[in-house]
DRENVOTOR-998219 format. One line per field, with one value per residue (C-alpha): x, y, z. Coordinates in steps of 0.25 Angstrom, whole numbers. Last residue first. Example, Ala and Ser with C-alpha at 12.3 -4.5 7.8 and 13.67 -1.06 7.14 Angstrom:
<kemars>
x <- [55 | 49]
y <- [-4 | -18]
z <- [29 | 31]
</kemars>
This chain:
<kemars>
x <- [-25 | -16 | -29 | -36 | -27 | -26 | -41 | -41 | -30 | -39 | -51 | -44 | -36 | -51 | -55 | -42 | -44 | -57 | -58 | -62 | -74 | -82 | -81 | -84 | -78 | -81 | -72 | -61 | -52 | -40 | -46 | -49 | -38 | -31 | -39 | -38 | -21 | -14 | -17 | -18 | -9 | 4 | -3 | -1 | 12 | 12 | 9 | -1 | -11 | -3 | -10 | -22 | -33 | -27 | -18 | -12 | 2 | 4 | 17 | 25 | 14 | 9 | -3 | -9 | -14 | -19 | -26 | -33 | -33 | -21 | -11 | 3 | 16 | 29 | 43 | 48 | 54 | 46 | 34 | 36 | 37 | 24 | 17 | 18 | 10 | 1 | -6 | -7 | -16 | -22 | -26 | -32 | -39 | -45 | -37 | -45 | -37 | -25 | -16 | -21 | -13 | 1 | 13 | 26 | 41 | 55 | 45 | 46 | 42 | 31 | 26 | 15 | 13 | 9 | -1 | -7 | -10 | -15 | -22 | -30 | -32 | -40 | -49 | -51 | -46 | -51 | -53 | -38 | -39 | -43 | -38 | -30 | -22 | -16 | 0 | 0 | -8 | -14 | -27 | -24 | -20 | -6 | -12 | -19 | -5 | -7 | -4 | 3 | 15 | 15 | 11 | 23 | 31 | 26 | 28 | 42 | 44 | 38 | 46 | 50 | 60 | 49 | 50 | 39 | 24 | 19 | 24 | 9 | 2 | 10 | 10 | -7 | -8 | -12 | -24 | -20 | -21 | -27 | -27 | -36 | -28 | -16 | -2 | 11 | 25 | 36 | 51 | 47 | 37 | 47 | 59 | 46 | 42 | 57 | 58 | 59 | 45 | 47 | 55 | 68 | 69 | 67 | 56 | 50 | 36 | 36 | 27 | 16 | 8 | 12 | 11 | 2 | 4 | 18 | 21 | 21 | 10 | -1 | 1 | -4 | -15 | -19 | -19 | -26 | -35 | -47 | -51 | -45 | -31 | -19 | -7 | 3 | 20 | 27 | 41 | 54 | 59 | 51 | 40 | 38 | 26 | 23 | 12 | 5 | -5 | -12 | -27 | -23 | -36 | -46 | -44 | -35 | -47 | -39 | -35 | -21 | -23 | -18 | -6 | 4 | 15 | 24 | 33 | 31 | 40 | 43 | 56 | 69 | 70 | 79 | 87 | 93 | 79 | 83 | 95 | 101 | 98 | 88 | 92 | 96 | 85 | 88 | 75 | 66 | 66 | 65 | 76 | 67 | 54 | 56 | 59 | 47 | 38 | 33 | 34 | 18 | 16 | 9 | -5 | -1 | -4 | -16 | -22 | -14 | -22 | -35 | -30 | -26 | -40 | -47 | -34 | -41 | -55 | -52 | -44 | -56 | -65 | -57 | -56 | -70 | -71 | -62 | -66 | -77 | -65 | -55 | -67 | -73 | -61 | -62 | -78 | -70 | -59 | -69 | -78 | -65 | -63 | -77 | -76 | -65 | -66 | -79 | -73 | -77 | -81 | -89 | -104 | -108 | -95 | -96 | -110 | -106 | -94 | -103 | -113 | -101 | -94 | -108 | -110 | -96 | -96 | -109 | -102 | -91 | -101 | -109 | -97 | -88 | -102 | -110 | -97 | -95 | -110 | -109 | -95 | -103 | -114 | -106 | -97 | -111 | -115 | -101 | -105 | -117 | -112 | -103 | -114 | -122 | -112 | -107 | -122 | -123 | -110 | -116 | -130 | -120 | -114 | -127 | -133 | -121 | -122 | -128 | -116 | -109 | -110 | -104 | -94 | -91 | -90 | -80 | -68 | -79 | -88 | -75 | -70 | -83 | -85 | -72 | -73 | -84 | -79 | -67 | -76 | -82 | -69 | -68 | -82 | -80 | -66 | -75 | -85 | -75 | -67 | -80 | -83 | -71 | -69 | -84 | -82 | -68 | -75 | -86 | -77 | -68 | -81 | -87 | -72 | -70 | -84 | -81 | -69 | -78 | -82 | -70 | -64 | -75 | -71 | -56 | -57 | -48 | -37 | -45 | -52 | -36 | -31 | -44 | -40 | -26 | -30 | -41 | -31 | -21 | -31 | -37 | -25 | -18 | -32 | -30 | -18 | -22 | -37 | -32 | -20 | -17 | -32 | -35 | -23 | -28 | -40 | -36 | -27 | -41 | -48 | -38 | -28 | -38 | -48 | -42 | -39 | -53 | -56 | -48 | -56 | -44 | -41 | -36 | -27 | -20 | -20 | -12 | -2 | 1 | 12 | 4 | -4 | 8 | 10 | -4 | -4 | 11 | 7 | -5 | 0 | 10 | 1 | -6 | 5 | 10 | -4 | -2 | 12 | 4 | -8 | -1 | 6 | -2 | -14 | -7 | -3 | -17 | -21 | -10 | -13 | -28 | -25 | -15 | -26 | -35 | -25 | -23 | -37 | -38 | -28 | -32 | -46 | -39 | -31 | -45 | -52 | -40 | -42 | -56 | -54 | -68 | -61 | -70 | -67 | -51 | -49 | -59 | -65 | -53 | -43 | -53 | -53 | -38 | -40 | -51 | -44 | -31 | -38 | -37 | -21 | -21 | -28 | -17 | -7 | -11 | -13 | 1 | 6 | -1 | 4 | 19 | 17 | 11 | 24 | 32 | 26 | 26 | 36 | 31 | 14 | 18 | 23 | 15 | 2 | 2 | 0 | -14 | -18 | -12 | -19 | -34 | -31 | -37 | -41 | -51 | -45 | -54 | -63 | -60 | -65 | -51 | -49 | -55 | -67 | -77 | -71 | -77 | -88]
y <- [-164 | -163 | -157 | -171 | -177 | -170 | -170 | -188 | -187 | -179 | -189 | -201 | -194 | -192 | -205 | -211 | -202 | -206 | -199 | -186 | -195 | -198 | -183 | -177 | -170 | -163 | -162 | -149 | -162 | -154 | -151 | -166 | -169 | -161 | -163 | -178 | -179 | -189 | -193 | -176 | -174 | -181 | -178 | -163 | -165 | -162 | -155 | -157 | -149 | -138 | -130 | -118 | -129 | -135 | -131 | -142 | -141 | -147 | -148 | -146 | -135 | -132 | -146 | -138 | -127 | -138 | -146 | -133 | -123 | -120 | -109 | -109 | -107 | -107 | -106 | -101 | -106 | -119 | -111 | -100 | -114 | -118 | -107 | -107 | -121 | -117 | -103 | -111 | -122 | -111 | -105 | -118 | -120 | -107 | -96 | -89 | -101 | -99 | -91 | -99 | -91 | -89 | -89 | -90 | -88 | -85 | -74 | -73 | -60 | -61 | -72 | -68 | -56 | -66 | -74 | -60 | -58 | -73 | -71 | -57 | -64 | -75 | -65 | -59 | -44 | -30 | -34 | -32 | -26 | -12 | -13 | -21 | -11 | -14 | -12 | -29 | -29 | -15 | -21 | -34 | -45 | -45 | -47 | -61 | -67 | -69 | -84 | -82 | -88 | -79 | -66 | -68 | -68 | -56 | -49 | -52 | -49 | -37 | -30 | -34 | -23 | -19 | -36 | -42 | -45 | -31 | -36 | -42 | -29 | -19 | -28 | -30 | -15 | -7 | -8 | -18 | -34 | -42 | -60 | -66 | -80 | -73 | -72 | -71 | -68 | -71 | -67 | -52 | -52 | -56 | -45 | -36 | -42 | -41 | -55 | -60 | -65 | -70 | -81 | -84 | -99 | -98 | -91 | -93 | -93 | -92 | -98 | -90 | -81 | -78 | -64 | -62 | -55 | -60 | -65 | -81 | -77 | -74 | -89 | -96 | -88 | -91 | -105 | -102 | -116 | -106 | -115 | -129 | -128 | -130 | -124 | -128 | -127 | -125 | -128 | -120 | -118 | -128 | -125 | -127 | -127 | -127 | -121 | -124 | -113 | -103 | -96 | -97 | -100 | -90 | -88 | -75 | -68 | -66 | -52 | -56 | -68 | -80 | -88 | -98 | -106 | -115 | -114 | -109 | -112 | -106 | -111 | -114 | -121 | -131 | -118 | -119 | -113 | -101 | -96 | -85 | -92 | -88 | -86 | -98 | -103 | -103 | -99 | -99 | -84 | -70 | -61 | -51 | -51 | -40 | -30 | -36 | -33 | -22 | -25 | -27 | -17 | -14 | -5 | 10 | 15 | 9 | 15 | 26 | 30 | 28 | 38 | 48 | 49 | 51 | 62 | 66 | 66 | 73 | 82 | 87 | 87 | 95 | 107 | 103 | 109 | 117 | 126 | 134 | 141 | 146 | 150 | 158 | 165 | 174 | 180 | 181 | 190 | 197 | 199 | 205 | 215 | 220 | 221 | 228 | 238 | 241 | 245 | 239 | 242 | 255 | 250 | 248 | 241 | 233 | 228 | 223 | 216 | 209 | 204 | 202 | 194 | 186 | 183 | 179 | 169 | 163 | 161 | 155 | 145 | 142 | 137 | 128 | 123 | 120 | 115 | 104 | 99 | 100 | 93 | 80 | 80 | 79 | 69 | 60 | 64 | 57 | 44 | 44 | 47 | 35 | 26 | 29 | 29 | 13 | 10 | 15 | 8 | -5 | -2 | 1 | -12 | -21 | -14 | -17 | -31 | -39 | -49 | -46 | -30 | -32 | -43 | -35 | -23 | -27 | -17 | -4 | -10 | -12 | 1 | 8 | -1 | 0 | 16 | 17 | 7 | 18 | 30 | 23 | 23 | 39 | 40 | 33 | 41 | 52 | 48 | 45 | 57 | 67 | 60 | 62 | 79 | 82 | 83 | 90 | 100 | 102 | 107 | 115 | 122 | 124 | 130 | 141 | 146 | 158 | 162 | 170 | 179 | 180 | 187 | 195 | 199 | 201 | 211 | 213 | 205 | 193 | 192 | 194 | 183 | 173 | 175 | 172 | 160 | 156 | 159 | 150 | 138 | 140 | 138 | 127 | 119 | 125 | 115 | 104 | 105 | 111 | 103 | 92 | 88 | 87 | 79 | 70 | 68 | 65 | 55 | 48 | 49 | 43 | 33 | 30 | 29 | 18 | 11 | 10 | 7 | -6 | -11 | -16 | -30 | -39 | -27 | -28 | -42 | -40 | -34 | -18 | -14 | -9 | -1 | 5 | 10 | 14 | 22 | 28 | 34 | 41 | 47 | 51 | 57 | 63 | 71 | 75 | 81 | 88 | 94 | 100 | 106 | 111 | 123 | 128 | 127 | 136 | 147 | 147 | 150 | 161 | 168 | 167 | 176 | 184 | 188 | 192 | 200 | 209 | 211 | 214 | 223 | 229 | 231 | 240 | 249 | 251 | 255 | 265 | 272 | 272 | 280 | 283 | 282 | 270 | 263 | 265 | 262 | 253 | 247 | 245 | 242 | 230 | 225 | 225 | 216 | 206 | 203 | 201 | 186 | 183 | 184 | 175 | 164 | 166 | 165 | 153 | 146 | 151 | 144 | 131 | 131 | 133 | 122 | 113 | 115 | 112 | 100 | 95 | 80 | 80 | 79 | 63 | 60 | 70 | 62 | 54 | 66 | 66 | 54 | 60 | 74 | 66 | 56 | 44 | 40 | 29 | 25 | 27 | 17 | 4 | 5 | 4 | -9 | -16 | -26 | -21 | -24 | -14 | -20]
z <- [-153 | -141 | -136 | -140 | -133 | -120 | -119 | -122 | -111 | -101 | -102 | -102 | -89 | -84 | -84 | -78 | -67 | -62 | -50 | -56 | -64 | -53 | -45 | -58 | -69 | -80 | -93 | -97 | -99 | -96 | -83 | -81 | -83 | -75 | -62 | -65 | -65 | -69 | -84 | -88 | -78 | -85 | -99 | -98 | -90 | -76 | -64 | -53 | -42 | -43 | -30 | -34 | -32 | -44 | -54 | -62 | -69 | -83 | -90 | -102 | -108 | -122 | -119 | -108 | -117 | -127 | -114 | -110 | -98 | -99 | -89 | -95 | -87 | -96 | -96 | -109 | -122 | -124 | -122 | -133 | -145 | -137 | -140 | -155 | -154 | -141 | -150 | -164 | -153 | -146 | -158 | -164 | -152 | -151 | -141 | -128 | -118 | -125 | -115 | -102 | -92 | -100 | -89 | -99 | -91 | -99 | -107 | -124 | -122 | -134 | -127 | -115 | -126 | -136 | -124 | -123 | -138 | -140 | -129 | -134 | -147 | -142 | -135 | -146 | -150 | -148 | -132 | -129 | -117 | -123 | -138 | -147 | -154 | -167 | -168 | -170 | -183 | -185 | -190 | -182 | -192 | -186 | -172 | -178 | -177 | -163 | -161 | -147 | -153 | -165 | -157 | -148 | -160 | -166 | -155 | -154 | -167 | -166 | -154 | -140 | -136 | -123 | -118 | -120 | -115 | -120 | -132 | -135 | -130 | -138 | -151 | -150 | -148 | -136 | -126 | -118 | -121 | -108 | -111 | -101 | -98 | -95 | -104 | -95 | -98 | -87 | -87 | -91 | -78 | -70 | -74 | -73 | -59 | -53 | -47 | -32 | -33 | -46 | -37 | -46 | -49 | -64 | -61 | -47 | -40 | -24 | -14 | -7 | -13 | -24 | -30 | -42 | -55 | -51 | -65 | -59 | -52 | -62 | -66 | -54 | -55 | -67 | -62 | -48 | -50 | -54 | -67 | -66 | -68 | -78 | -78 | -89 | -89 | -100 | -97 | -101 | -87 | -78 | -74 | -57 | -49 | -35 | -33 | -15 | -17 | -26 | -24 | -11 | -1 | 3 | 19 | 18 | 8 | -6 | -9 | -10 | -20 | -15 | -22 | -16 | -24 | -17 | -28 | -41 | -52 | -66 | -72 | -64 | -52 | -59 | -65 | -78 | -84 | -75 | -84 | -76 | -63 | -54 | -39 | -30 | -21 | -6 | -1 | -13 | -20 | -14 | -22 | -23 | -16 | -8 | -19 | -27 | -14 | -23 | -37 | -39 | -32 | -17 | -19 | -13 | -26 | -27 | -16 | -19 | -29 | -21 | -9 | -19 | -25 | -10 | -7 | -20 | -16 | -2 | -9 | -19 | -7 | 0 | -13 | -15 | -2 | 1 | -13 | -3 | 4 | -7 | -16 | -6 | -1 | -12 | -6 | 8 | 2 | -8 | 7 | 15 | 4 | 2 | 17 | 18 | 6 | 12 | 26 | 39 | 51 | 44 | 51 | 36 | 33 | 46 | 42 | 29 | 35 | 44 | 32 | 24 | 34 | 37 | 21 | 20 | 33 | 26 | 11 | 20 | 26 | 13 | 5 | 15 | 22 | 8 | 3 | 12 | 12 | -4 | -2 | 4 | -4 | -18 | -13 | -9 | -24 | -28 | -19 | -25 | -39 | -37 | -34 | -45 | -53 | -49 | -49 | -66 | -68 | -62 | -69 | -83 | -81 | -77 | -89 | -100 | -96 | -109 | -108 | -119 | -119 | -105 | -108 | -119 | -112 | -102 | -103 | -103 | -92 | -84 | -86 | -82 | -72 | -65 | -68 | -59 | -46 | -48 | -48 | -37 | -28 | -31 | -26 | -14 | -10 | -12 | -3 | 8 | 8 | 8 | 21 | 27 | 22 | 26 | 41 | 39 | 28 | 39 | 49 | 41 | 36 | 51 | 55 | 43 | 42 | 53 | 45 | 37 | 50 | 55 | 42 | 44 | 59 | 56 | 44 | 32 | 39 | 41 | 27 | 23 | 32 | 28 | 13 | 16 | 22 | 13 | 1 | 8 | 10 | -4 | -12 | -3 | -5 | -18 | -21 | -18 | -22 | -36 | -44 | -35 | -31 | -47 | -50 | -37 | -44 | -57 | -50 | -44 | -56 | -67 | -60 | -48 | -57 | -66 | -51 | -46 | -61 | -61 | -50 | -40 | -34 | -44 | -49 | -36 | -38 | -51 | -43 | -44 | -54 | -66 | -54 | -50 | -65 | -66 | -53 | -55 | -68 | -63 | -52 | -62 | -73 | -60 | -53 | -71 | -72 | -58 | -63 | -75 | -70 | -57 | -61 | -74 | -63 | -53 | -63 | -69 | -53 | -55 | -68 | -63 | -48 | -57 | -64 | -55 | -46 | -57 | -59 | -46 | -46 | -58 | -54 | -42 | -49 | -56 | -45 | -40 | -51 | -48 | -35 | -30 | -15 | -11 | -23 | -24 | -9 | 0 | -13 | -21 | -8 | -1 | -19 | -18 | -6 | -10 | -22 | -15 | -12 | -25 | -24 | -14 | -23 | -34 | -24 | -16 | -31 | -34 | -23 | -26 | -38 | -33 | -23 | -35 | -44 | -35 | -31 | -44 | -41 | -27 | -30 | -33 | -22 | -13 | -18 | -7 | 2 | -2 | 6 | 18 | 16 | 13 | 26 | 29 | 41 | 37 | 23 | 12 | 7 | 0 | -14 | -20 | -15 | -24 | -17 | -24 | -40 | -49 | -58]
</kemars>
């Protein structure tokens, strides 16, 4: 289901603005300007020259017609024939100009939304439904391309040819031309009145699509857990609300620009009945020629079009200032590398930079220190997640962290790559604060594998060296796959070129961590974060998996998240997390005699006020654990 609380349902703005939201685009818009203008201008053109029809048609009846002068007929076929078709070779004119500048406005929009979006925090991701943003790179932009090429531009279009049509209604006869411009002030009236309203649907409609696509793309993503769990019915009833709400909203839409072109076409098509009514009249009393008024009605009849499209031509703008609004809502989202610039060169007070070899340092290694974390959507009276780590591995140590479930211990590892930002405290490599760190020169000294391993859609080789540097060839890879115990990839039909499919889901689960901890090693990083890497491997796996894995440990600093006493026993020391503070740190055996909560953890047993305070108890416990996983 979409998430509720994503800030992409938030309404509108009050206030807002549909020429200030589109001006956003100029950025974008700048590079083809040229090229828009000059469409624009052979729009005017080609619309002006329809409204000559009128004119050569005032000359045919008053001259040639009335005179019996078929010569003079023809002349007159010509020139509108004439005029026809450099009306079309002009519109075609236009749309050459615009289709391809407007492809490369949306290509770029488009680019610049999915790298920004690679660069927004992972907290950013936390928050949004992944299908408010997929529609905002395909709808929302198809939109905009749709406002740039016709809406924009005929909105120009129309208001000239209105103006000039107006003139020439006014210069054939001033009392008719009065007469349509009667309509003029009731239509402005009601298009204002309708303009809010109109905004405020369609920005909940396009918000819907988004809630829409969420579904869809998590129905299509999660269909084993649906098909396993007998939940096709609940998934199409939600889709089935979600479309029912939308068509609401969109039939709303539909109400509201029925009301506005009911007023913008039956008030025109009034004032035209009326002038020919009273033109009619005037002929017959010989006010007026015939010429005149056949003229003047072919003028008004040609400004029908220019006048009746304002509406959907409004209702198009309000909808893409509406789709501008929601791409920039993301947009205007703070990067990742934003406060980088600010952050550089921050480190302790006093502390000296890094040295060139960092394991020298007595500082040096992974330390955290006076850690805080709270995530920024959390209430301001929840507690941090995080507080009061202080923590140091030493370079080249292997250092375990183990925690009761929801202790804050994968979160605790997302910092150190800056998939979160701290808090409070600082985190250093080597003694340099990462904060103060390029995140590509950080992300190429640390190497992580999570607990839920994702593969993309491309082949086992391009997702393992995706970890390593852009030269890494085969025999990297087929390192990484030895150490991670992923020989099965060379039993794949096309061995390591096959393709493994959406997220991975073509192969075990097993084989998906194997894959991910392989790309955690195939860089051969100075710094290892693996979140319980082997937690979906068999025991005898896991066991080939911690053998070759230990030969990679003694060459790296390394944080590893365990669950199990094997796990454990890879590492130098031990450090407890509990209550999202480091509750103790020390070898394997150390805390398994000196500490309960380990124990007791390791032990995977009950416990119960009785037996926690009976410590000897619980170490029997522990040590006969340990043993047997030693075992």
């Amino acid at each position: 289901m979409p998430k509720s609380d994503a800030p992409a349902s938030a309404a509108p703005a009050e206030g807002r603005s549909t020429v200030r939201s589109l001006l956003r685009l100029w950025p974008y818009v700048r590079p083809v300007r040229a090229r828009l203008v000059t469409a624009a201008v052979v729009a005017v053109v080609a619309s002006c020259t329809g409204l000559l029809f009128p004119l050569v048609l005032k000359w045919m009846v008053d001259g040639p017609v009335a005179d019996g002068d078929g010569a003079g007929v023809w002349l007159g076929a010509l020139l509108l024939l004439a005029l026809g078709v450099t009306e079309a070779l002009l519109f075609g004119l236009r749309r050459w100009l615009v289709a391809r500048p407007l492809a490369r406005v949306e290509a770029s929009m488009r680019a610049d939304l999915f790298r920004h979006l690679q660069r927004l925090p992972v907290a950013f991701h936390d928050r949004w439904a992944s299908g408010q943003l997929l529609s905002r790179g395909t709808t929302d932009l198809m939109l905009l391309r749709m406002f740039l090429a016709f809406p924009l531009t005929f909105l120009l279009v129309n208001g000239a040819t209105i103006l000039v049509g107006v003139v020439i209604l006014l210069g054939q006869d001033f009392l008719l031309g009065l007469v349509l411009l009667a309509p003029v002030a009731p239509m402005v009236i009601v298009c204002a009145y309708y303009e809010g309203r109109y905004t405020a649907v369609a920005r909940r409609a396009q918000d819907q699509v988004g809630d829409l696509t969420t579904v869809v793309e998590e129905s299509v993503l999660g269909i084993r857990i649906i098909k396993g769990f007998g939940r096709h019915r609940s998934q199409a009833r939600a889709f089935r609300e979600l479309s029912h709400t939308l068509r609401g909203t969109e039939l709303a839409k539909a109400r509201i620009l029925a009301a506005i072109y009911a007023v913008i076409m039956s008030l025109p098509e009034a004032a035209i009945g009326a002038a020919l009514v009273l033109g009619t009249v005037r002929v017959a009393d010989g006010d007026l020629s015939a010429g005149t008024l056949v003229a003047f009605l072919s003028t008004a009849l040609a400004l029908r079009w220019p006048v009746e499209s304002i509406g959907f031509l409004l209702a198009m703008t309000q909808e893409s200032a509406t789709a501008t609004e929601r791409y920039f809502e993301v947009m205007d989202a703070k990067p990742e590398g934003a406060a980088d610039a600010c952050a550089v060169g921050r480190s302790a007070e006093g502390e000296p930079a890094a040295s060139t070899d960092g394991r020298t340092r007595p500082d040096g290694g992974l330390r955290f220190h006076d850690v805080a974390f709270r995530y920024p959507d959390a209430p301001p009276d929840a507690p941090p997640v995080l507080s009061g780590i202080d923590l140091h591995i030493r370079p080249g140590e292997t250092m375990a962290l183990v925690g009761a479930t929801g202790s804050g211990k994968t979160t605790l590892t997302a910092l150190v790559p800056r998939l979160h930002e701290v808090s409070g405290g600082r985190i250093t490599l080597d003694g340099e604060d990462i904060t103060g760190m390029d995140r590509e020169r950080l992300r190429t000294l640390v190497s992580v594998a999570f607990e839920e391993p994702t593969l993309f859609s491309a082949t086992v080789g391009e997702n393992v060296l995706m970890g390593a540097e852009e030269a890494a060839g085969e025999a990297e890879l087929a390192r990484a796959l030895d150490v991670a115990q992923a020989d099965f990839a060379h039993a794949l039909p096309q061995g390591t070129d096959t393709q493994v499919g959406e997220q991975g889901l073509s192969l075990s689960g097993g084989q998906r961590q194997r894959l991910a901890l392989a790309r955690a090693v195939v860089g051969r990083p100075r710094f290892l974060v693996l979140d319980d890497p082997l937690s979906a491997l068999d025991v005898h796996t896991e066991a080939l998996v911690e053998a070759a894995l230990r030969r990679v440990l003694a060459d790296t600093t390394a944080l590893i998240v365990a669950h199990r006493p094997s796990t454990v026993q890879l590492a130098d020391r031990v450090a407890l997390l509990s209550g999202g503070r480091i509750a103790a740190v020390g070898t394997h055996q150390e805390l398994l005699r000196e500490n309960v909560e380990y124990a007791w953890l390791m032990s995977g047993a009950d416990t119960t006020d009785d037996t926690t305070d009976d410590t000897a108890d619980n170490t029997v416990t522990a040590d006969r654990t340990a043993e047997e996983a030693a075992r």
